[in-house]
PLY file of the C-alpha trace (Angstrom):
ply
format ascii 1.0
element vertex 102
property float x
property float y
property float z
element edge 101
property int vertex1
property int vertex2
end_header
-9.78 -61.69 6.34
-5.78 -62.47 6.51
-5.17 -59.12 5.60
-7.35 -57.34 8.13
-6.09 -59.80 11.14
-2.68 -58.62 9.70
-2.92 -55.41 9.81
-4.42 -55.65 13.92
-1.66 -57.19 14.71
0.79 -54.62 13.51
-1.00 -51.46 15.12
-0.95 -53.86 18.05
2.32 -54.57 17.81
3.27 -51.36 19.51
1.63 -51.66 22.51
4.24 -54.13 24.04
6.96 -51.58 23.21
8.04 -49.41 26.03
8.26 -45.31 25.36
11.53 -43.96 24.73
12.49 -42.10 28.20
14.08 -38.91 28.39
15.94 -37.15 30.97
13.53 -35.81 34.09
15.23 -32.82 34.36
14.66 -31.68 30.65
11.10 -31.11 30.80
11.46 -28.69 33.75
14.59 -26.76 32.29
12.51 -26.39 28.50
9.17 -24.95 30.84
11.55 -22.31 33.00
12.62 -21.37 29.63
9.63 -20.61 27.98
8.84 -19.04 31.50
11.55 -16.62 31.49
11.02 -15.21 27.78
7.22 -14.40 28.71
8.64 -13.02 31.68
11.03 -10.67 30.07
9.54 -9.85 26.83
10.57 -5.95 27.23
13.88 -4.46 27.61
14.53 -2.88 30.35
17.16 0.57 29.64
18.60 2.30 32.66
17.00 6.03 32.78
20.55 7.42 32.16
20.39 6.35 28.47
16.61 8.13 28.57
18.12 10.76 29.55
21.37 11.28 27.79
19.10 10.25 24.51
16.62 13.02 24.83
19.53 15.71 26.12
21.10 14.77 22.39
17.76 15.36 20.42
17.27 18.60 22.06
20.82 19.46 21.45
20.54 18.38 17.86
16.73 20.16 17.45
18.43 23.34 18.98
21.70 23.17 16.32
19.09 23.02 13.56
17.04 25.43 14.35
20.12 28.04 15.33
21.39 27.13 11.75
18.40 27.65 10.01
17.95 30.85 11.17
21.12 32.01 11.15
20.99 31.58 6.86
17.92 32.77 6.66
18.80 36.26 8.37
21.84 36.27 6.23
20.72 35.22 3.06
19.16 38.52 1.03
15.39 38.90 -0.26
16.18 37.87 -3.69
17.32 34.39 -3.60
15.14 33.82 -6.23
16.32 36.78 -8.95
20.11 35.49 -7.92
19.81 31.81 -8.95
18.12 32.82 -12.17
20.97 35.15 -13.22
23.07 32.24 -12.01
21.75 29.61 -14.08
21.45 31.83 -16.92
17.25 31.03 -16.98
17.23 34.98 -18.02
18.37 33.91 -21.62
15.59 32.59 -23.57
16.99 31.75 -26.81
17.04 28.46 -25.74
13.33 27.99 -25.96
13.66 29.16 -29.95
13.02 26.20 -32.26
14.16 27.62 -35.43
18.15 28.11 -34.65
18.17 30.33 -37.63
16.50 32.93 -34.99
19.29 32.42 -32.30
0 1
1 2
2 3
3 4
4 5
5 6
6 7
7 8
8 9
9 10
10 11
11 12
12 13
13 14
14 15
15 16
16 17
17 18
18 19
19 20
20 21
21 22
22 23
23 24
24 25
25 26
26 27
27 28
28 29
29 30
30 31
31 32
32 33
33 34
34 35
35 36
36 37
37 38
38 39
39 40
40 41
41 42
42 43
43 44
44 45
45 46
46 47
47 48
48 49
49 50
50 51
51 52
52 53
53 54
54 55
55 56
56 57
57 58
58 59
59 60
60 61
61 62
62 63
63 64
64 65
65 66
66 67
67 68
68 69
69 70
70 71
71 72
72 73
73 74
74 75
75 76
76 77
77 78
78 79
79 80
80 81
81 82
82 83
83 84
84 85
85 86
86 87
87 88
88 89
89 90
90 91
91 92
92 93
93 94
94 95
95 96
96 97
97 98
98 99
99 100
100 101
């Protein structure tokens, strides 16, 4: 019975006690921030830097494709044939297993 009227009066022992008071103002400055980053979630980029952006890409897809063609045209019909002989894949003694045979 002691220990239960005890243990009452302890978790009523903070009633008496007044809350720990903060500043007014803080409570309004936290909510306007939490305000402001819902508000401005996306970026907003001036339509220059769209612009300039895409006008690089197309510059960039035009290069490539200018390039590419350009090799293609100049490079001959046997590209194949040429980095055989290059290699030296046109030997095949090196697919022997008996080196007696070489």
């Amino acid at each position: 019975m002691k220990k239960e009227h005890w243990v009452d009066a302890v978790i009523n022992s903070t009633h008496q006690i007044k809350p720990a008071g903060t500043n007014p103002f803080w409570v309004i400055r936290v909510q306007q921030k939490i305000k402001n980053q819902q508000e401005n979630r996306h970026a907003v980029i001036a339509a220059k830097w769209v612009y300039s952006a895409a006008a690089c890409f197309a510059a960039l897809l035009v290069l490539n494709i200018l390039t590419f063609s350009n090799t293609a045209a100049k490079s001959s019909k046997n590209n194949i044939q040429s980095v055989i002989q290059q290699y030296g894949f046109m030997q095949t003694d090196y697919y022997f297993l008996d080196p007696s045979t070489r």
